[in-house]
Backbone as a printed PyTorch tensor [residue, N CA C, xyz], in Angstrom:
tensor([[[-14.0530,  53.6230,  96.7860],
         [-13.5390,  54.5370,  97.7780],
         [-14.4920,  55.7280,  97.9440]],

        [[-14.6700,  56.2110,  96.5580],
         [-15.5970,  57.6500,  96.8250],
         [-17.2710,  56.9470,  97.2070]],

        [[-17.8020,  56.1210,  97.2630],
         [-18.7830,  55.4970,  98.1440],
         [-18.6130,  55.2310,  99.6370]],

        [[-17.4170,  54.7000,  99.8490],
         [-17.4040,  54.7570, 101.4790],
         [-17.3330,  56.0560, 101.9420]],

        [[-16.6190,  57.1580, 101.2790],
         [-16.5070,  58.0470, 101.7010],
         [-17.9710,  59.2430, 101.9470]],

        [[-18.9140,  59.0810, 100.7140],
         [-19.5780,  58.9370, 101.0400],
         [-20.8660,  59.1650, 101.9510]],

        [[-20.6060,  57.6130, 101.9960],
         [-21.5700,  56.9930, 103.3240],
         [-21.3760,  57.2460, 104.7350]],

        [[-20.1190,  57.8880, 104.9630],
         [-19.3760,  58.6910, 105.9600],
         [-20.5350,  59.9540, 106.0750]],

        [[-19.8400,  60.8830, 105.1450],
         [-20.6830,  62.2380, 105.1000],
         [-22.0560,  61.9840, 105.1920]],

        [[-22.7460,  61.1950, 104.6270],
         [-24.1900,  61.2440, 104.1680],
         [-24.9240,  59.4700, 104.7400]],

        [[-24.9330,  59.3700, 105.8540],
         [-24.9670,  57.9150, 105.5960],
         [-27.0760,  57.6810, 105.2640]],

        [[-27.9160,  58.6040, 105.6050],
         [-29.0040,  58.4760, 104.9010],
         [-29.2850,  58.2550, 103.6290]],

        [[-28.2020,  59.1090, 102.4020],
         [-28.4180,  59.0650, 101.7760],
         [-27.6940,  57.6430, 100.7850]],

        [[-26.6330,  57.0260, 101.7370],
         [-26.1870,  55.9350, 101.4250],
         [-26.8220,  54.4920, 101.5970]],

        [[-27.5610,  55.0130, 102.6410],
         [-28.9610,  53.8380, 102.3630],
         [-29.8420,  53.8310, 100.8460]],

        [[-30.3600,  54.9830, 101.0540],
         [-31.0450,  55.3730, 100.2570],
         [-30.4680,  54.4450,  98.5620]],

        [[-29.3850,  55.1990,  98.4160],
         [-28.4870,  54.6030,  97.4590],
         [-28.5720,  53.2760,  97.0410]],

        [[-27.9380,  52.4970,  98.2400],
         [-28.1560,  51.1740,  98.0130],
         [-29.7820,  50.0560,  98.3990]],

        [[-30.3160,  51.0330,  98.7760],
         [-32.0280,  50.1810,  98.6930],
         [-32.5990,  50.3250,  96.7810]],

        [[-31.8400,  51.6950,  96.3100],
         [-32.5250,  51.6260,  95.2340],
         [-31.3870,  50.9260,  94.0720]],

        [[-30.3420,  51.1660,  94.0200],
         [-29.4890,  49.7160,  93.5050],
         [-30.0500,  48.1350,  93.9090]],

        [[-30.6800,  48.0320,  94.8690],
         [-31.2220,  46.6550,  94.9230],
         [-32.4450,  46.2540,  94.4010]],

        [[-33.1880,  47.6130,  94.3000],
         [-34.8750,  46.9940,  93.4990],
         [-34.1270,  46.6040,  92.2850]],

        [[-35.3660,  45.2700,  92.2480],
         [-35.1960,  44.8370,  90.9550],
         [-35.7710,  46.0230,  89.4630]],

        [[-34.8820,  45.5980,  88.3250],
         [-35.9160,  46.4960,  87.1280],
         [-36.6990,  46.0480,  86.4300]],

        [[-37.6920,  47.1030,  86.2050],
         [-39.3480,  46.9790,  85.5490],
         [-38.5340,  45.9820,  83.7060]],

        [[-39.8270,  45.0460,  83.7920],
         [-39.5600,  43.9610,  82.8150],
         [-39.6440,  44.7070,  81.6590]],

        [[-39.5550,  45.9020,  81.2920],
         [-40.2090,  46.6530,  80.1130],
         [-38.6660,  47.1280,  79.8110]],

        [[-38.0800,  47.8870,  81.2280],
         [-36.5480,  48.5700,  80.8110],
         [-35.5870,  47.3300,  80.5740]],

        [[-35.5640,  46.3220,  80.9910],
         [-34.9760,  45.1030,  80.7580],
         [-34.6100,  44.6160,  79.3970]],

        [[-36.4180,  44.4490,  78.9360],
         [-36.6870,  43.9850,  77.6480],
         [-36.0110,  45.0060,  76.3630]],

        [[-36.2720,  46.5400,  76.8300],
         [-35.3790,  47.5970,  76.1450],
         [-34.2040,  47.2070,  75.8330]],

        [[-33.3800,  46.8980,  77.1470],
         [-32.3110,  46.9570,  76.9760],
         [-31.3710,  45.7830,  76.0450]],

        [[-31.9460,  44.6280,  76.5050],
         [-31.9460,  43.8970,  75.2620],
         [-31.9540,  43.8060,  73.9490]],

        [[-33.0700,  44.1650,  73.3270],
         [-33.5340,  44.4660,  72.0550],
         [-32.4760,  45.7920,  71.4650]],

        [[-31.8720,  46.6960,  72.1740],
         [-30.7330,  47.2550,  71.9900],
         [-29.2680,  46.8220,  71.1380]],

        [[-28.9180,  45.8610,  72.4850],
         [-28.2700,  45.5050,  72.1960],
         [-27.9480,  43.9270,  71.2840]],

        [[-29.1070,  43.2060,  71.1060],
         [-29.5020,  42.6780,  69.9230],
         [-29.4440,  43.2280,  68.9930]],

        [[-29.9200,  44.6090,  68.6300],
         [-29.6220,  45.0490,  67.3380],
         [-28.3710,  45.4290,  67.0210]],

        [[-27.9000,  45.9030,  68.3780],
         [-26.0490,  46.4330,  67.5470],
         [-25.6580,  44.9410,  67.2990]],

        [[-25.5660,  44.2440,  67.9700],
         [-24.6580,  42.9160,  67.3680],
         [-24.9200,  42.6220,  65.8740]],

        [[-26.4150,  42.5000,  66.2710],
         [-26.4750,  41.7090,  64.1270],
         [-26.3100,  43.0940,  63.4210]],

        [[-26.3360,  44.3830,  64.0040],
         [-25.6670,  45.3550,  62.7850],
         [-23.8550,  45.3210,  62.7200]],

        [[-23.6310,  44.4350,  63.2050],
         [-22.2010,  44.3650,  63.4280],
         [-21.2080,  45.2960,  64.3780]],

        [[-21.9950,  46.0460,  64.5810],
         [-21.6370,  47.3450,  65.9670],
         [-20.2120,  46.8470,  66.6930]],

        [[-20.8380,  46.1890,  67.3460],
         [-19.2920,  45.3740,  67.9140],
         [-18.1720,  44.6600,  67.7490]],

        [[-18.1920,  44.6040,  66.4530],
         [-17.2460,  44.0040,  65.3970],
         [-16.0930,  45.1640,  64.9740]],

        [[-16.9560,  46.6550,  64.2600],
         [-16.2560,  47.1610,  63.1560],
         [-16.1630,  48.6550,  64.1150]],

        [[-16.0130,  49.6890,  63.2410],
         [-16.1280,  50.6320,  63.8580],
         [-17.5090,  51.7260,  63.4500]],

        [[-17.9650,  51.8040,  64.7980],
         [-19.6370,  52.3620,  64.8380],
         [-19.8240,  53.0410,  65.9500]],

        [[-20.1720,  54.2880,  65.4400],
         [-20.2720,  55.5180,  66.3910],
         [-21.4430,  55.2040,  67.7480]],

        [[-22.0540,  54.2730,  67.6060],
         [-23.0670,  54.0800,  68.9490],
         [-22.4280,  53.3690,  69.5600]],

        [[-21.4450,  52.2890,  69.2820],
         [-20.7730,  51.8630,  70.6690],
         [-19.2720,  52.3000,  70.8140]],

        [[-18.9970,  52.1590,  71.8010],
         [-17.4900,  53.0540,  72.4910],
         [-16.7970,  51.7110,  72.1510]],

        [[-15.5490,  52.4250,  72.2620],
         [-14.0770,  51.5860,  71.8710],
         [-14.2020,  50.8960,  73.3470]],

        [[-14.1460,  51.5520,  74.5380],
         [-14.8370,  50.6500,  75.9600],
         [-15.3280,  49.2580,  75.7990]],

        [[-16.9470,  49.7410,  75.4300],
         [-18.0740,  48.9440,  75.4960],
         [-17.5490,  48.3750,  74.6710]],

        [[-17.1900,  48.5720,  73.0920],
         [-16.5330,  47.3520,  72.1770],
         [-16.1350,  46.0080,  72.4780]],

        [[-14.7950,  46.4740,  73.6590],
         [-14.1620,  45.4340,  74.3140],
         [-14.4570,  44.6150,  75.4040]],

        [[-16.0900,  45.3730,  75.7530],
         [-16.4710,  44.5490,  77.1990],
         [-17.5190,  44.2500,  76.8560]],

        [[-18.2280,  43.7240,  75.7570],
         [-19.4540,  43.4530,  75.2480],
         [-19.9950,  41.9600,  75.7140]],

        [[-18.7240,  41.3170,  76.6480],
         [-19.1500,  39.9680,  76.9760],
         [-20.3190,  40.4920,  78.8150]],

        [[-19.2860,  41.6040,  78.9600],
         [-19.8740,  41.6170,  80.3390],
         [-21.1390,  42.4980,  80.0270]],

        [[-21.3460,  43.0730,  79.2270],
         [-22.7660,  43.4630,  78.8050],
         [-23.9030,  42.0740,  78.6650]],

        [[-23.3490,  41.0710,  77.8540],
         [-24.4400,  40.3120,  77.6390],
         [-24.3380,  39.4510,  78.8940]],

        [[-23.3050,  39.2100,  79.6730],
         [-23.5020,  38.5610,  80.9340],
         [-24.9290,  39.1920,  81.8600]],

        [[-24.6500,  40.0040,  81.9910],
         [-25.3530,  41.6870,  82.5660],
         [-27.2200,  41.4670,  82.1970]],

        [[-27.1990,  41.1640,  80.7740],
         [-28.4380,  41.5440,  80.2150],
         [-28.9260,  39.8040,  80.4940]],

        [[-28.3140,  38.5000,  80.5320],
         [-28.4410,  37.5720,  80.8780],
         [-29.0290,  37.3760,  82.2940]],

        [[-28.2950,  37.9900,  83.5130],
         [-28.5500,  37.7860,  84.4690],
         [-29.8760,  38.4100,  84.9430]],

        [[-30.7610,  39.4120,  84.2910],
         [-32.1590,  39.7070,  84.4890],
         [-32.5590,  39.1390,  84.5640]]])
């Protein structure tokens, strides 16, 4: 909602917005992001309770690796 709205007020900058949501990302921040979250898993991060991941992210850790898959 607060995007259409928005793209109302500002619609330059709602281009803008969504041209740069569509570049693809540099293979380096990718690879980061991965290796991240490879390490919380085998530290058990997402298992127990561990101050780098959120009670959130805890529970949505499938759609993270979906996420980091689809790069």
């Amino acid at each position: 909602m607060q995007e259409r709205v928005e793209a109302v007020l500002d619609p330059e900058g709602a281009r803008r917005a969504a041209a740069a949501a569509a570049a693809p990302r540099s293979a380096e921040s990718v690879l980061a992001d991965v290796r991240y979250f490879a390490e919380l898993a085998r530290s058990g991060a997402y298992l127990g309770r561990d101050r780098r991941v959120s009670p959130q992210e805890r529970t949505k850790w499938r759609t993270t690796f979906r996420r980091l898959g689809a790069c």
